[in-house]
C-alpha positions in Angstrom: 82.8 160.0 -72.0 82.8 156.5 -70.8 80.2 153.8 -72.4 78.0 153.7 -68.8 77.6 157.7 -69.1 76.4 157.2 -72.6 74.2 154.4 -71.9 72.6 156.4 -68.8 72.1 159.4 -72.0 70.3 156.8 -73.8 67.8 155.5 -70.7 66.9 159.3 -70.4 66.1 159.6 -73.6 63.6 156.9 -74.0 62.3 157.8 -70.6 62.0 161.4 -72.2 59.4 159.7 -74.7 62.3 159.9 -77.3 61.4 156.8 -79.6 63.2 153.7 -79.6 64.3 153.8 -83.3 66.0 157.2 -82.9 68.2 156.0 -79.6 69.1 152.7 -81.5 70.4 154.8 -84.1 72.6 156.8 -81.6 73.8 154.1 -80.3 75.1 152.8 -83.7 77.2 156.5 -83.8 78.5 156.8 -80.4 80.9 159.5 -81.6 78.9 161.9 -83.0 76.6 161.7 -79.5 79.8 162.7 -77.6 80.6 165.5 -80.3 77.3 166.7 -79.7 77.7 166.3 -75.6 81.0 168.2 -75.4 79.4 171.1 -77.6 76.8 171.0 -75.0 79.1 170.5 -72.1 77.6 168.0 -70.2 74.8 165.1 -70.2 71.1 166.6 -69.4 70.3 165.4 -65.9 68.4 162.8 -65.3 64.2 163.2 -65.2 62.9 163.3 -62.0 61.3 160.2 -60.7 57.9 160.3 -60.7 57.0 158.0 -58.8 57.7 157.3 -54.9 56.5 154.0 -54.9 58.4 151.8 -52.4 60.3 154.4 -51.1 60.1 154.9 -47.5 59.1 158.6 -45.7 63.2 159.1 -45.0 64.0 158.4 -48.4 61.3 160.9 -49.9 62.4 163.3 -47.0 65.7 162.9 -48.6 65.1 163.1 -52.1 63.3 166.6 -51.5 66.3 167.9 -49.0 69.0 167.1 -51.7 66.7 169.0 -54.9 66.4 171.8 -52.2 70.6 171.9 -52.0 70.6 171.1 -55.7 68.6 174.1 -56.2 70.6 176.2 -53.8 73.7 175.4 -55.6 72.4 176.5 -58.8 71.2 179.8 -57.2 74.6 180.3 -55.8 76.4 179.7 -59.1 74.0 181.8 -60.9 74.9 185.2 -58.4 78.7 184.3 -59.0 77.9 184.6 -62.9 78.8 188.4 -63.8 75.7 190.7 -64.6 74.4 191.2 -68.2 72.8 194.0 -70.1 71.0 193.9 -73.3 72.7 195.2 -75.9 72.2 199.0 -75.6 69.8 200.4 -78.9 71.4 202.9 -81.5 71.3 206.4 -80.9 70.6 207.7 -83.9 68.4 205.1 -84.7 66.6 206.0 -81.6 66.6 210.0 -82.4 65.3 209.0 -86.1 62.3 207.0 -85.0 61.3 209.7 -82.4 61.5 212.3 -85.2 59.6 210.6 -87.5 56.6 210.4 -84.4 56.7 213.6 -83.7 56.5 214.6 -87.4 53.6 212.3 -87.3 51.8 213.7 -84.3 52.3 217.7 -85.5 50.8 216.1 -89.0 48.0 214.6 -87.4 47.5 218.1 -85.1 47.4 220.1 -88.1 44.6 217.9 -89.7 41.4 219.5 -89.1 39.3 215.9 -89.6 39.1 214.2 -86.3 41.3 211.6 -85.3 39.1 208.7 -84.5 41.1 205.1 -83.1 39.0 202.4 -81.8 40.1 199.8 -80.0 37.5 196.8 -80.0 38.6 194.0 -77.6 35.1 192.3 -77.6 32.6 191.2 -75.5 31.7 187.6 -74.5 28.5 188.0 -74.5 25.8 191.4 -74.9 25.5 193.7 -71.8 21.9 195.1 -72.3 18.7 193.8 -70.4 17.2 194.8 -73.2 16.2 192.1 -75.7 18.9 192.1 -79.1 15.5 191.6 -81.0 14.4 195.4 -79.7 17.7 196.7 -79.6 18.1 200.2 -81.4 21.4 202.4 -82.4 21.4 205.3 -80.3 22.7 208.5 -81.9 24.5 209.7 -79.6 26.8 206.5 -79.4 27.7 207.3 -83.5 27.2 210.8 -84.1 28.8 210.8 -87.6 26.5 207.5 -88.2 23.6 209.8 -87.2 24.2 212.5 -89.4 25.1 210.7 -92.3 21.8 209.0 -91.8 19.9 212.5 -90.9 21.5 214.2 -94.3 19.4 214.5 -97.1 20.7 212.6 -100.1 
């Protein structure tokens, strides 16, 4: 890597809000920037410009007609890559875990105290047009609360 592609790496980096200190400092180790390029494989590209000041229309026309074949390249290269699959999950693995939820579920079956779950997600605010201050529980909203609380101790 020549010393102008490196210091077009370093202008991208400060303009990437990298601080000074830290590009002066990989400027002072040239070589271990290019080490870390080529494990990369290339320089980042450069940020786009944020600004179109001073640019006439055709130049801004331009500028968006070569991102648009800049991003149809990349699509292209993309459909040329071969497909990938995620790594397939282990069979037996798979069979154990299933076992061990249906063992669960015949468990739970042959339980004769109801299976309660709640799922509270939460409210932003209350839902009743009736004031919180003369709000009361309803017993058939809680039965087990209601019974508990109709039991004699």
């Amino acid at each position: 890597m020549s010393a102008p592609d490196l210091e077009a790496f370093f202008r991208t980096a400060l303009s990437l809000g990298m601080p000074a200190h830290e590009v002066d400092r990989m400027r002072r180790d040239p070589q271990q920037v290019r080490s870390l390029i080529a494990a990369r494989g290339s320089l980042p590209s450069p940020p786009p410009l944020n600004s179109l000041e001073g640019r006439t229309p055709d130049e801004i026309a331009d500028m968006h007609k070569g991102a648009i074949e800049a991003a149809r390249a990349n699509l292209a290269a993309e459909r040329e890559r071969p497909q990938r699959f995620p790594p397939a999950a282990d069979r037996t693995s798979t069979i154990v875990k299933t076992e061990q939820m249906r063992a669960q579920m015949a468990r739970m079956d042959a339980d004769p105290r109801p299976q309660l779950s709640w799922n509270f997600m939460g409210v932003s605010k209350h839902s009743s047009s009736t004031p919180l201050d003369q709000l009361k529980p309803s017993a058939s909203a809680f039965p087990s609360l209601a019974l508990s609380l109709l039991a004699p101790s």
